[in-house]
N, C-alpha and C positions, 0 to 999 in steps of 0.2 A: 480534813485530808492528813494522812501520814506520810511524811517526807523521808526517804531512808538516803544515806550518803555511805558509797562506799567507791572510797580512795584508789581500793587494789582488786576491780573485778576480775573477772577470769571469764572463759570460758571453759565448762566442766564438765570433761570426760569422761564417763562412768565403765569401765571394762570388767563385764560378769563373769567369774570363774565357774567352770562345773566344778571345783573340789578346791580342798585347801591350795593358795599359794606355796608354790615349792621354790626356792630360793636356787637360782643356778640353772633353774632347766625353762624348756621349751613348754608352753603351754600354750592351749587353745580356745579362745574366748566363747565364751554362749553370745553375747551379746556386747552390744554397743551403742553407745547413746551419749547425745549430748545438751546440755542446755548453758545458758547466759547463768554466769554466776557470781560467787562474792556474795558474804551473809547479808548485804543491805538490800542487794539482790533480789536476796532469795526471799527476804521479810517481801517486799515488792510482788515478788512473782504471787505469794500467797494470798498477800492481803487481796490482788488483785482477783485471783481464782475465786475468790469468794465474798464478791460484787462488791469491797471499796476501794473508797477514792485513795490512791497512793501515786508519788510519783519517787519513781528513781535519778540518782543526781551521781555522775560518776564523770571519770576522765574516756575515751575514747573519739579516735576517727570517725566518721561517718558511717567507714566502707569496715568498719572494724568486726567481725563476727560477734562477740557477743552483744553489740547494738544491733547489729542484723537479729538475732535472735530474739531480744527486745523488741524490737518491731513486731517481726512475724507472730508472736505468741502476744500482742496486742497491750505489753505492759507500758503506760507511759515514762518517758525518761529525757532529762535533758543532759546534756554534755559536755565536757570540756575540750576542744582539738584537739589533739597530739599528735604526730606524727610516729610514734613509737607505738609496735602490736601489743592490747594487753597479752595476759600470761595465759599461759592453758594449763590448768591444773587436771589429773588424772587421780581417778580413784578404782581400785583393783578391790572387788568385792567377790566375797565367797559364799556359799552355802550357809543360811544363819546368817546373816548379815555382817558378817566380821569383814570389817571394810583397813583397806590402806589406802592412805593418800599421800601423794606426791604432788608438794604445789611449788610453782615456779613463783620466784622472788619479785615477778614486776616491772614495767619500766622504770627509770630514770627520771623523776619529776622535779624540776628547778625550783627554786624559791616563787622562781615569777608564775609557773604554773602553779607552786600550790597555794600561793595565793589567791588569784585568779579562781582556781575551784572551789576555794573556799569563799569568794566573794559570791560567786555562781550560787552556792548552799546557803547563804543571807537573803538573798534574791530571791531564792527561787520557793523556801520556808516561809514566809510571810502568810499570815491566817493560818499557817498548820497547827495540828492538834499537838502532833506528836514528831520529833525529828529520831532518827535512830541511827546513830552513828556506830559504824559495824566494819568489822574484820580486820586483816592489817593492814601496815600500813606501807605503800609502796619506799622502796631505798632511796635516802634521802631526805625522808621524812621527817621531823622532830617526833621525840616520843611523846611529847605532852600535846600533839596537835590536836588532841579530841578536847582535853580542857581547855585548849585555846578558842575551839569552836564554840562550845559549851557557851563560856564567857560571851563571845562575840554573838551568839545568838540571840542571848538575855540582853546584853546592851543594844542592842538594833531593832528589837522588835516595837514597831507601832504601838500596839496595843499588849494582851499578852501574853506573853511568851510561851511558847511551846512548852510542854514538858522533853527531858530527854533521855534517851535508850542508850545507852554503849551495850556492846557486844562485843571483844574484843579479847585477847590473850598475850602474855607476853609483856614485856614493858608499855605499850600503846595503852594498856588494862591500867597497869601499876599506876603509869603515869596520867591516867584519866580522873584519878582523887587527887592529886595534889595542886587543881586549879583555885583551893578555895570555893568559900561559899557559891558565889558567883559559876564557879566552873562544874560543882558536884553533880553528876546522874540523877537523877529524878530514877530512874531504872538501871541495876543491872544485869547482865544476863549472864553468867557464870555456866559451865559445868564445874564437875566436878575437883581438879586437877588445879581450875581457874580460882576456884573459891579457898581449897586450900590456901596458894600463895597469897591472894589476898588478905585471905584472917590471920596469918601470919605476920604479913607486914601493919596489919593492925593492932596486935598484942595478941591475938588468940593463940593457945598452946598450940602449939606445928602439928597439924595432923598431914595423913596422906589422903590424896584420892580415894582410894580403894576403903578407910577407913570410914569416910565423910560417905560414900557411897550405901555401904553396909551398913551403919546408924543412923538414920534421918534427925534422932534428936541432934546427933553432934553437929549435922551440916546445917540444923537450923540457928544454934549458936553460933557455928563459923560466921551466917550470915548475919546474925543479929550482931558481930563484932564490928562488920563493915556498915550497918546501918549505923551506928553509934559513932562511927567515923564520919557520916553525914550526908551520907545516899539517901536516896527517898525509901526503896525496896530492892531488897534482890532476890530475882527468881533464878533460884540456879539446879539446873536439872543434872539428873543421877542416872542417865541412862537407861535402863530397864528398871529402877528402884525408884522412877516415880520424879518428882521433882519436889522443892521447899520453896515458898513464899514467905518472908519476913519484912513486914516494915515497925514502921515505931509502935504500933498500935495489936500487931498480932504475928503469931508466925501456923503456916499451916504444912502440913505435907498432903501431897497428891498420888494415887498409885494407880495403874489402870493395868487389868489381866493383859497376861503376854500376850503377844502378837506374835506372828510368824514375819521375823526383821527378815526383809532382804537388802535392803541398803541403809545404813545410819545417814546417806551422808544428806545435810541439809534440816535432818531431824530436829537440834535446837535451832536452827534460822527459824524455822514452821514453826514451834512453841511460844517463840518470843511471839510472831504473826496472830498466831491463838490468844495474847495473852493481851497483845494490843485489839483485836479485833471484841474482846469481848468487855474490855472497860471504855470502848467509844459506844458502847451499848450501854454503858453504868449501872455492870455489875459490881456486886463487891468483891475484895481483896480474892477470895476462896472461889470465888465462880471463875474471877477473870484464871486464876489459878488452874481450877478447873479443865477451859477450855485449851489453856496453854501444852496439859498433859494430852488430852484428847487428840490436838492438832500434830502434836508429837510423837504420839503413837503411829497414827494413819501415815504421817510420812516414814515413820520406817518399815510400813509394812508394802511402801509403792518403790519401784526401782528409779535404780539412778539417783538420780535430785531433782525425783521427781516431788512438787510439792501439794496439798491434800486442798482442796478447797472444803466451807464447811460440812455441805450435806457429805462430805464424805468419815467424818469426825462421830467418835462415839461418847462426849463426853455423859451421857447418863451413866457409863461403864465406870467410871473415873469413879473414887473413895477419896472425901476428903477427911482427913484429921488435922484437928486442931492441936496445937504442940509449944511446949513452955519452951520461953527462949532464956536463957541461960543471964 
């Protein structure tokens, strides 16, 4: 079973433009759509779309819509109370998939609550394969709460221990390496933007997004800086240019013919989904790689956040190359 945790879900909005967003004026949507979201979510909603076992671990009400949502669409998930509505994130997408998003910051969650959740995510991990600690984190939160999980996962398990995911941006990201050994990702899941700052804060020369984007060998370096920091792997995806896998043993790049994007959003949640779903199959490094590009193509080619189950996945399409890391 794959256990995903996420702290700060939402429910996500999706509002389709006929033409570019124009700043300032009145426009009229094609469509409207929404589903339960939040990246641990949305890893959840996939795994689930395509027959495994997953459960979702989050904070909400009962009567909370994005638990309604969860129910109705059949994903299982357990709960923290709170009496505060999660957030409603909106995303405004255009023709070509150029998407804006607007997420709201979250409830208010107390020491006692995020304790309590996170004993909930001890509990509720046990015999998982995999935990997958994903997005941000609601106000209030310590930034190092995921290497706190980390840690506390590895000490409390029975037998042993899960491997773990982050997926996360921002500080919650930065501060996910500095639990020590004990607290380090087993996986991380970067774009492009994410991996900069991180090779950075690991000694690699500052590149930018756009750069790491445009040269796969550089962003396989970037990544091979953060493994050397002492992650397991990190698969961190490039938008349309494919994605890089690196762990200690090999680095590869991924590329799959364009698609016709209509919405990006939820695209790497579905990758990461691809990438877990195809090493509880034990493949290797390049396949799981593989299927992660695959899974992340199909969901930008479906609306909203909306997310691909497998048979909807093309990875024979997918081109791996093998690639020197620096």
């Amino acid at each position: 079973m794959i256990v995903t945790f996420t702290a700060n879900p939402s429910l996500d909005r999706t509002v389709a433009l006929p033409g570019p967003l124009e700043r300032g004026e009145v426009q009229r949507a094609v469509s409207v759509s929404q589903e339960s979201g939040g990246k641990g979510v949305n890893v959840s909603r996939a795994l689930v779309a395509s027959g495994l076992e997953s459960l979702a671990v989050l904070p909400g009400a009962d009567t909370d819509p994005v638990l309604a949502g969860l129910r109705e669409s059949g994903v299982p998930f357990t709960a923290l109370p709170i009496h505060e509505p999660l957030r409603t994130n909106v995303a405004l997408t255009e023709p070509g998939g150029v998407t804006t998003k607007i997420n709201e910051p979250g409830p208010l969650l107390d020491e006692y609550q995020q304790e309590a959740l996170l004993k909930l995510l001890l509990e509720s991990s046990r015999g998982a394969s995999w935990v997958v600690l994903a997005g941000s984190l609601p106000p209030g939160f310590p930034a190092d709460f995921y290497a706190t999980a980390a840690r506390r996962l590895r000490s409390s398990a029975d037998g042993a221990a899960p491997r773990i995911a982050v997926d996360s941006s921002g500080q919650p990201l930065a501060a996910a390496l500095t639990g020590g050994v004990a607290g380090m990702p087993d996986l991380l899941k970067p774009n492009a933007e994410e991996l900069a700052e991180l090779a950075a804060a690991a000694g690699f020369a500052p590149a930018t997004a756009d750069q790491l984007e445009a040269d796969p060998a550089a962003a396989a370096d970037a990544a091979a800086a953060v493994v050397r920091s002492g992650v397991g792997a990190v698969l961190a995806t490039l938008g349309s240019k494919g994605a890089v896998l690196v762990t200690a043993d090999g680095a590869w790049l991924a590329t799959h013919p364009p698609v016709a994007a209509v919405s990006t959003v939820g695209a790497g949640d579905s990758a990461l989904a691809g990438y877990l779903l195809a090493h509880g199959q034990g493949a290797a490094p390049a396949d799981c790689l593989r299927q992660a590009v695959a899974h992340g193509a199909a969901a930008a080619s479906l609306p909203g956040s909306t997310v691909p189950a497998v048979h909807q996945t093309t990875p024979d399409a997918v081109t791996i190359t093998a690639l020197r890391k620096d």
